[in-house]
C-alpha positions, -999 to 999 in steps of 0.1 A, spaced: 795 -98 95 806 -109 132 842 -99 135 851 -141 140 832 -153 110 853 -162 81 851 -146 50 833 -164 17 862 -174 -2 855 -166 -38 874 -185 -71 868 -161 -107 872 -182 -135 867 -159 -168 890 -153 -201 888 -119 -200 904 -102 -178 883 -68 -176 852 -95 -164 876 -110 -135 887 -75 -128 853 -63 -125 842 -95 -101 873 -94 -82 863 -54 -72 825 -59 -64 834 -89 -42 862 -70 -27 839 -41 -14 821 -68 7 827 -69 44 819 -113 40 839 -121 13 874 -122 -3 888 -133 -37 916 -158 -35 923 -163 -70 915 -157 -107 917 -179 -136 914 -176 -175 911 -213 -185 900 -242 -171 930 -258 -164 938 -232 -140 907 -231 -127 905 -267 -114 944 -262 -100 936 -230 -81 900 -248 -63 925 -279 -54 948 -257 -43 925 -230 -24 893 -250 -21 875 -219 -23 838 -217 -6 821 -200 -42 837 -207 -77 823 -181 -100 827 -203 -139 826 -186 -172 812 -217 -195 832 -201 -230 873 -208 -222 904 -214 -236 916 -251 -236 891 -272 -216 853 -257 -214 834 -245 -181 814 -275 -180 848 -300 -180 860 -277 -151 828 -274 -133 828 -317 -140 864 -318 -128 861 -299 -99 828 -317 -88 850 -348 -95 877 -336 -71 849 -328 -45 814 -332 -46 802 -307 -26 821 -280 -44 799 -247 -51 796 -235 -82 779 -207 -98 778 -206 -138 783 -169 -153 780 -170 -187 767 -150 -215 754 -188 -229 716 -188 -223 704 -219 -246 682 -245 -222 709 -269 -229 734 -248 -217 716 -245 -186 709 -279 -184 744 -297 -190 757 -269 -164 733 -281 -138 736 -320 -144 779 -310 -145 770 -300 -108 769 -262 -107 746 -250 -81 729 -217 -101 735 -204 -134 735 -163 -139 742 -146 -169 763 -118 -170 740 -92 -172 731 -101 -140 731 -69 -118 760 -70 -94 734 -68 -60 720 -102 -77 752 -119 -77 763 -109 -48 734 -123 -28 733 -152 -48 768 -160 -37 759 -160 0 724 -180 -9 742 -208 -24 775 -205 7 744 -212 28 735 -243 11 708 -227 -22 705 -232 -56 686 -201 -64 672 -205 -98 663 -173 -115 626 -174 -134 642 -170 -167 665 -201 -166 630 -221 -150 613 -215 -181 640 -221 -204 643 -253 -185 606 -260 -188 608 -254 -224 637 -277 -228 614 -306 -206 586 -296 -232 610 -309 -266 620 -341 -278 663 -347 -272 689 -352 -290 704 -382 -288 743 -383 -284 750 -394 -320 724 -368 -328 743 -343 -308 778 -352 -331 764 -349 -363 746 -316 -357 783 -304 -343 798 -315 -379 771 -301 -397 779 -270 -377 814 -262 -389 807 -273 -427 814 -313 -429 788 -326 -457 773 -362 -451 803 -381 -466 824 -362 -444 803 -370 -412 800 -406 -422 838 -405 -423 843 -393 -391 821 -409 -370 825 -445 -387 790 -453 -398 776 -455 -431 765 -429 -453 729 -433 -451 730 -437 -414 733 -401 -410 709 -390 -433 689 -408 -408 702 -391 -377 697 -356 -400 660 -364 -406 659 -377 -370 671 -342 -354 652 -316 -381 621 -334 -369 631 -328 -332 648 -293 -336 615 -283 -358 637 -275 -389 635 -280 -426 670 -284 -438 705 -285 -424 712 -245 -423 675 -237 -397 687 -269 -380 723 -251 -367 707 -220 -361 680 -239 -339 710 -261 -323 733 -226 -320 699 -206 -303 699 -237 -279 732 -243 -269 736 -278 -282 765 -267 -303 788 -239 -301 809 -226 -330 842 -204 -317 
């Protein structure tokens, strides 16, 4: 690096702190880039990019409070030509693809190498959007299947974490054999037989997420 050039600014954004510790040392060792901040929850995260505007935002999609994708939304939000770079150990297609349509400019997992990240970083500074060829296919296979429609997306959630059809009728406000629609609707689209394949299908995916 030219002695004038500045630095890549770099913003971690992970809930554990051995991970942010880890990122905050490999991008440390490097002669173009600097840390200016770390945060465990999306909150901070979106405070510490308004405060910092940082050239890279490294986002863990799993957090406490608000998700990865509401700060990587937020953020983008705040300023459109923010650049963001997903780290996550979420790898369903729909993951990938909310991440992307949020606004985040690649999408590594975290066994990544650290070599990988690192030039990934100063691909997408540059103006990239590397894509790796695993997340290409699982974005081809996600183009390949029918979608889930929003109201197919909730009642797959409640079906998730246990609520029986009553109990999702009840919630949503619709009647009761409106969602034994919706369920015959997404088993046919997830490829499923009953309501217990149907989460694991929707889990595998990243449609729904159970903490």
């Amino acid at each position: 690096m030219a002695a004038s050039a500045k630095p890549i600014s770099v913003l971690c954004v992970d809930d554990h702190p051995i991970v942010r510790d880890g990122l905050t040392s490999a991008i440390s060792d490097q002669a173009d880039m600097v840390v200016i901040g770390e945060a465990a929850t999306g909150e901070e995260a979106v405070a510490l990019f308004k405060a910092h505007r940082p050239d890279i935002t490294l986002m863990d999609l799993r957090l406490r409070g608000m998700s990865g994708l509401d700060a990587i939304r937020a953020i983008h939000e705040y300023d459109v030509r923010a650049r963001v770079i997903v780290l996550t150990m979420y790898e369903g297609d729909e993951d990938i693809h909310r991440a992307l349509a949020a606004g985040a400019a690649a999408y590594l997992l975290k066994d990544t190498l650290s070599d990988d990240l690192l030039r990934v970083v100063r691909e997408v500074h540059a103006g990239g959007a590397p894509m790796t060829s695993e997340v290409e296919a699982r974005l081809a296979e996600r183009a390949a299947q029918p979608k889930l429609t929003p109201r197919e997306v909730e009642v797959i959630e409640r079906v998730a974490i246990g609520r029986r059809n009553k109990e999702i009728a009840d919630d949503l406000g619709i009647r009761l054999d409106t969602v034994e629609v919706h369920l015959r609707n997404i088993f046919t689209k997830l490829g499923a037989k009953e309501r217990i394949s149907a989460v694991k299908i929707a889990l595998r995916r990243g449609i729904v997420h159970v903490d």
